[in-house]
C-alpha positions in Angstrom: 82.5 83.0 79.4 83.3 79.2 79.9 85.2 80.0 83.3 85.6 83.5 84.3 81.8 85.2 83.9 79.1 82.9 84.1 77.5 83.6 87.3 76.6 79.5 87.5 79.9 78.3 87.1 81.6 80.8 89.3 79.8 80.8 92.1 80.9 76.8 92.8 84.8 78.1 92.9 84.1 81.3 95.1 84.5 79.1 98.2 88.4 78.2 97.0 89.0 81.7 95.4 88.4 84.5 97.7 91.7 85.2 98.1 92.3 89.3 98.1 93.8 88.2 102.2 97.2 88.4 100.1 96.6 92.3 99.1 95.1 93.5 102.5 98.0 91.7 103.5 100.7 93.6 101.7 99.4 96.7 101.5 97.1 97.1 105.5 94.2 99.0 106.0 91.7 99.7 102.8 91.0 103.5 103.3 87.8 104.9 102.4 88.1 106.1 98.6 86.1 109.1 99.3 88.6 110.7 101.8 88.9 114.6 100.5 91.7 115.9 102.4 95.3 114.8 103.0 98.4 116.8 105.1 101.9 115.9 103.5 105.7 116.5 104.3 108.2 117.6 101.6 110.5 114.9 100.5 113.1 117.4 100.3 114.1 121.0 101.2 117.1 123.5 100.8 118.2 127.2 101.1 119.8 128.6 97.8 122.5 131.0 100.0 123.2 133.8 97.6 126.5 134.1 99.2 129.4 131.3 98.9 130.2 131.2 95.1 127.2 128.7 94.7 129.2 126.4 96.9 127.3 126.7 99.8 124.0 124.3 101.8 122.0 123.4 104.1 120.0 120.1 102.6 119.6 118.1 105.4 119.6 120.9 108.5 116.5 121.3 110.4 115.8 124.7 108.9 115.3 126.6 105.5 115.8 130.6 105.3 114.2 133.1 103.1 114.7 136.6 102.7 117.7 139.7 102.8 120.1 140.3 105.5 122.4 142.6 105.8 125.3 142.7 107.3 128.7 145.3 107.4 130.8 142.2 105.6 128.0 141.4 103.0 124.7 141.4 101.6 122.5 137.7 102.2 119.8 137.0 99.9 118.5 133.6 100.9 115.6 131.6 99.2 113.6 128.5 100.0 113.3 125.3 98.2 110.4 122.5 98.5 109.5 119.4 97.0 106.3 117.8 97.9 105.2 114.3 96.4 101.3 115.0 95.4 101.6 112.0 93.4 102.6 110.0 95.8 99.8 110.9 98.1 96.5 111.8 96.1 94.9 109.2 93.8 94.9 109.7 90.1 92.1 111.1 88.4 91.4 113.4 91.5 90.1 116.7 91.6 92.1 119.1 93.6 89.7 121.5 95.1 92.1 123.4 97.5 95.7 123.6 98.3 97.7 125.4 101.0 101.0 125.4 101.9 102.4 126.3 105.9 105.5 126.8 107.1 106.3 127.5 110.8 108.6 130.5 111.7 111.7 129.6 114.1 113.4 133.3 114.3 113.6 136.5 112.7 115.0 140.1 113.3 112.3 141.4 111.7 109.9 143.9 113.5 106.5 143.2 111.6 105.3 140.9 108.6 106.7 141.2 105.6 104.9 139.8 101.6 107.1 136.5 100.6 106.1 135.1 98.0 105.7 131.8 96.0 106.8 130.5 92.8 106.8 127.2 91.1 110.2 125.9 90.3 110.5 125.4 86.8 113.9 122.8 86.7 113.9 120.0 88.5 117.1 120.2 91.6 118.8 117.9 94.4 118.5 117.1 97.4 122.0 116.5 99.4 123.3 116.0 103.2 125.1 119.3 104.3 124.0 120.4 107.7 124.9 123.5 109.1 124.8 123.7 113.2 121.6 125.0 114.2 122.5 128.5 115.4 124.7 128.6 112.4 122.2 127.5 109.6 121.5 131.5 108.1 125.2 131.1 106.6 125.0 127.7 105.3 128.1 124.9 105.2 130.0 123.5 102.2 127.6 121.9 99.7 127.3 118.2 99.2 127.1 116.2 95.7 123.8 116.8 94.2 122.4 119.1 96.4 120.9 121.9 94.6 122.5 125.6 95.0 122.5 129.5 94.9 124.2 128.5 91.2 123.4 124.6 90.7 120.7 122.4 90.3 122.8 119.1 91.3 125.8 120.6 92.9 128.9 120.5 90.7 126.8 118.8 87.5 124.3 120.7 86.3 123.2 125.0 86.3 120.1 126.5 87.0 119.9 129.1 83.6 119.5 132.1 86.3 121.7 132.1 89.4 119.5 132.1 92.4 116.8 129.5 90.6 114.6 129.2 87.5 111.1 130.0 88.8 107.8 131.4 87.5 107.8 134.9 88.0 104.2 135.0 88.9 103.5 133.9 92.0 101.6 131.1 92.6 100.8 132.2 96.0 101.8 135.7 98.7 101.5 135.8 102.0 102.4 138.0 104.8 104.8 135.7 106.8 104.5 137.0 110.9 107.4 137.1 114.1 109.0 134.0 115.7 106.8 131.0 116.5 104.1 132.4 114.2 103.0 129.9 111.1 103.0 131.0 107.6 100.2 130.0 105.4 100.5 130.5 101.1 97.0 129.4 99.2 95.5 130.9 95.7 93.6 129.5 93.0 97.2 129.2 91.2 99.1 127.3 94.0 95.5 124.8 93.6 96.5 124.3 89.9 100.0 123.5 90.6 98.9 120.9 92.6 96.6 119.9 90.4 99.4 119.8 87.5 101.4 117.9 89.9 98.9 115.2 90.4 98.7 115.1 86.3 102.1 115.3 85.7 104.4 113.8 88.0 107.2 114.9 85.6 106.4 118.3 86.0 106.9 118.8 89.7 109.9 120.5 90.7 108.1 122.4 93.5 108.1 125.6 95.0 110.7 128.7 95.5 110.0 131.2 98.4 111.6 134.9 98.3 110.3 138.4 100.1 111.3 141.2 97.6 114.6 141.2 98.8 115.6 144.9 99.2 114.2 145.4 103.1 117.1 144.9 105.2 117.0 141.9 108.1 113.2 140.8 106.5 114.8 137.1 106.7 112.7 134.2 107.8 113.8 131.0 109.3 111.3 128.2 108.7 111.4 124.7 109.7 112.4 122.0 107.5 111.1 118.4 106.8 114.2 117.3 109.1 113.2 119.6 111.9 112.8 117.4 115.1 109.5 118.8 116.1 107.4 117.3 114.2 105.0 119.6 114.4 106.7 122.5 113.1 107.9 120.9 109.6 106.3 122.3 106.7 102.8 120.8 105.2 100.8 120.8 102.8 97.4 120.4 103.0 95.4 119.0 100.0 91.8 119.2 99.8 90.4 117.0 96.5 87.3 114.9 95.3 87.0 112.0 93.5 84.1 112.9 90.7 83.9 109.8 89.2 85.2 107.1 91.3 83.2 104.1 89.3 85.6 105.5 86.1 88.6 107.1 87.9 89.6 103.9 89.8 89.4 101.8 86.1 92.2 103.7 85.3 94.8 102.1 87.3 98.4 103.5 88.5 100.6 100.9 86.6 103.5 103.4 85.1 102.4 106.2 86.3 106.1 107.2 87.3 105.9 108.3 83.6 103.3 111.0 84.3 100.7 108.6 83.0 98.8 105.3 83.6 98.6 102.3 81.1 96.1 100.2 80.1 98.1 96.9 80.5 95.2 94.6 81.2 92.7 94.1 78.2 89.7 91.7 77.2 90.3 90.8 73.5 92.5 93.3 72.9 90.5 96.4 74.3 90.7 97.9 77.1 87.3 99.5 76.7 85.6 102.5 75.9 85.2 106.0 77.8 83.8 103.7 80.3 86.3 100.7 80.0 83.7 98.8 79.4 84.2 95.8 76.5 81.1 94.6 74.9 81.1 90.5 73.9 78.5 88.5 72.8 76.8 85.5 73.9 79.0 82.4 72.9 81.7 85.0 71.6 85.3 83.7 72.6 87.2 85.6 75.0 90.6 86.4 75.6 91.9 88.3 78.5 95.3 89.9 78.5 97.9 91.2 80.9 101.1 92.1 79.3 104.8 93.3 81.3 104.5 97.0 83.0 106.1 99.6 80.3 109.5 100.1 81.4 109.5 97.6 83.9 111.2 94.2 84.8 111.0 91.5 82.2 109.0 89.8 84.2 106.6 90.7 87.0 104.3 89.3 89.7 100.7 89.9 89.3 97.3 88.9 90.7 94.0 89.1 88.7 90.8 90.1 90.3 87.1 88.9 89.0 84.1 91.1 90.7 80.9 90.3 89.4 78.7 92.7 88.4 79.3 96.1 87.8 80.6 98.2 90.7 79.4 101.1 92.0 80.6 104.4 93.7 80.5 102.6 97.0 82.0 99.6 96.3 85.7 101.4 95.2 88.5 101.4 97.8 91.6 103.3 97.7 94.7 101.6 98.6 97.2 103.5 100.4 100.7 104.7 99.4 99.8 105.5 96.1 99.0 102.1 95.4 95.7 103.3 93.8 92.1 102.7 94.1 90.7 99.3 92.8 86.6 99.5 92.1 85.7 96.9 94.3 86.2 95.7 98.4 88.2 92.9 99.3 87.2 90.1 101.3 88.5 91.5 104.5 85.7 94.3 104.6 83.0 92.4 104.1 79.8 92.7 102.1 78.4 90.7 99.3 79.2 90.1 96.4 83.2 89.5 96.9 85.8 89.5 93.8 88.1 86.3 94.2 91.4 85.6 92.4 91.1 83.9 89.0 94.9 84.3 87.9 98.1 85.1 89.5 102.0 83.8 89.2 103.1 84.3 93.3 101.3 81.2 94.8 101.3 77.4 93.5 97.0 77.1 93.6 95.6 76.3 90.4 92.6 78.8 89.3 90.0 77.6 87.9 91.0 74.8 87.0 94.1 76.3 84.8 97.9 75.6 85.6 99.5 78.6 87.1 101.4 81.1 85.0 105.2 80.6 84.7 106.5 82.9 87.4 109.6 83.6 85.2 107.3 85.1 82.6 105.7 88.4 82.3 101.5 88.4 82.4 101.2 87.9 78.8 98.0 86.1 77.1 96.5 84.9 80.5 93.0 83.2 79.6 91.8 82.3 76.7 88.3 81.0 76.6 87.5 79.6 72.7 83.4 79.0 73.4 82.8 82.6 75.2 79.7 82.2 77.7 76.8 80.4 77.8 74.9 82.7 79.1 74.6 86.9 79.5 76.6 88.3 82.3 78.2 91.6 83.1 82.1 91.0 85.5 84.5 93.4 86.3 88.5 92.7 86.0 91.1 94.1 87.5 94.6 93.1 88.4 97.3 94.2 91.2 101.0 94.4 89.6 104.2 93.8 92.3 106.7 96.2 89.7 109.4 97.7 90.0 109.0 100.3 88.0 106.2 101.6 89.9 105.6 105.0 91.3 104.4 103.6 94.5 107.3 103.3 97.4 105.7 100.1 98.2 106.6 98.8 94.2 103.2 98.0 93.3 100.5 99.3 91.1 96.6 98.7 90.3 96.1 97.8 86.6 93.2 99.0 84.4 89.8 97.5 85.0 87.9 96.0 82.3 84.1 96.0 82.7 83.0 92.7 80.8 79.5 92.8 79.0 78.4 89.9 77.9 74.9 90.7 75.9 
């Protein structure tokens, strides 16, 4: 490869081309990809008051209820509603090993535990900004637009089919829920596939419904929200996973994956590899690497492209955080030898090996072309950093596909 594999010619730009700075820059810290455990927050939270007409919320108070009360002017069945991003917070292509869910008790009338169980939402619902005063909250206030209901999903637009939500009526997880200031726990085998599912299939994740059995009079719980201002009581969930094949998993990439799946946007003569994504090219063969627009996503993008050489390991692969992803190789901030350096990218004015930049109006589309191939075998490892809008990451940016490059 005339400019972008041969271990000769490279080596005389990687003075001028290490430039990964610009990622660490964006996106911090480089955690370690083999981290196996990670604590989350919901990103949203409501009781569905059975009481009210379906007009009644609690979506941004600092608690959630679950359970019957009883009372001489009515009955109150109240359930629990929770969202949690796994998507957002484990890589893709992770293994989730173990899940539990905990939930801190604020007050109760009850005497002794009682079974609640948990059940995975099956429509997705809204979030809204009703508060009810704190020694109120059990009652609920008027709902707000969107906020999902005893009777709605998005307040005023859309139904759940069953009044009181659409839930799997298996449990995913039980657990005997104690007295005031006690936590909660819920974790099973099934509540580990949900998360698992979750992780697969972002679409898929409308979260999780908590009830009791709803007969026992004054078996209510109140739990503390994701708004709660003790941070420490706020519900988490705790995510245990491993990475089995971090060499492959981080080829995959995240761009798109607010669609439930990843894809392969970055290819090397119009492959993006095998099983492996690895492209085989011979000796003297020409090469043409590609980057086309995300799916779904602006016209136009910004992008950089990444050279390592060599194959990379287990060791070498770092996970960026925020859902960024994990790209297989280190950046030049954490040291070590070899480095990857830029070879393409639209966002600075630098010319890359000797090519004129990209049009920064333009989406990546037919980056490099090189007509004589290499001179000589080599095996190089591509991958490519996308700034997109469409992406699942709250930072707007996603890893591409890598391309392992064999040149035989």
């Amino acid at each position: 490869m005339r400019r972008t594999t041969s271990r000769t010619r490279l080596s005389r730009h990687r003075t001028i081309l290490m430039l990964g700075v610009v990622a660490c820059l964006m996106f911090g810290l480089l955690v370690d990809a083999r981290a196996q455990q990670v604590v989350i927050e919901p990103t949203r939270d409501n009781t569905l008051y059975e009481f009210g007409g379906g007009q009644t919320g609690n979506a941004a108070g600092i608690s959630i209820f679950a359970g019957y009360q009883f009372t001489t002017f009515q009955e109150r069945i109240k359930r629990a509603v929770l969202h949690f991003d796994v998507a957002g917070a484990v890589p893709k292509g992770a293994t989730v090993t173990n899940a539990t869910l905990s939930l801190r008790v604020t007050k109760t009338r009850a005497t002794e535990a009682d079974e609640f169980t948990l059940h995975r939402i099956s429509q997705d619902w809204g979030d809204g900004t009703s508060v009810a005063p704190a020694n109120t909250g059990g009652i609920g206030v008027a709902a707000t637009e969107t906020e999902a209901t005893w009777l709605y999903t998005f307040y005023r637009t859309t139904q759940w089919n069953n009044a009181g939500g659409d839930f799997e009526a298996m449990p995913s997880a039980t657990s005997m829920v104690g007295l005031s200031g006690s936590t909660a726990t819920w974790s099973s085998a099934t509540l580990t596939s949900d998360v698992q599912t979750f992780l697969d299939s972002p679409t898929a994740n409308f979260g999780w419904l908590i009830k009791n059995d709803e007969t026992e009079v004054w078996t209510a719980r109140r739990f503390a929200s994701h708004e709660n201002t003790n941070a420490s009581f706020r519900p988490k969930l705790t995510i245990d996973y491993t990475l089995d094949a971090p060499e492959v998993t981080c080829r995959v990439g995240t761009v798109d994956l607010g669609s439930g799946t990843a894809s392969d946007i970055l290819t090397v003569n119009g492959s993006a590899g095998d099983a492996q994504r690895e492209v085989a090219v011979a000796v003297g063969s020409p090469i043409s690497i590609d980057m086309a627009a995300p799916p779904g996503g602006p016209a136009s993008a910004n992008f950089v492209l990444y050279i390592w050489l060599g194959i990379p390991t287990p060791s070498d692969v770092q996970l960026l955080p925020k859902n960024v992803g994990s790209i297989c190789f280190p950046f030049l901030a954490l040291g070590g030898t070899p480095q990857p350096f830029k070879i393409w990218n639209n966002i600075g004015r630098n010319n890359k090996l000797g090519v004129a930049d990209f049009p920064s109006s333009a989406a990546p589309s037919n980056v490099l072309n090189f007509p004589p191939g290499a001179g000589s075998a080599a095996d190089a490892t591509l991958q490519g950093l996308i700034f997109d809008n469409n992406s699942a990451a709250d930072v707007n940016a996603s890893v591409t596909n890598a391309v392992v490059l064999r040149i035989q």
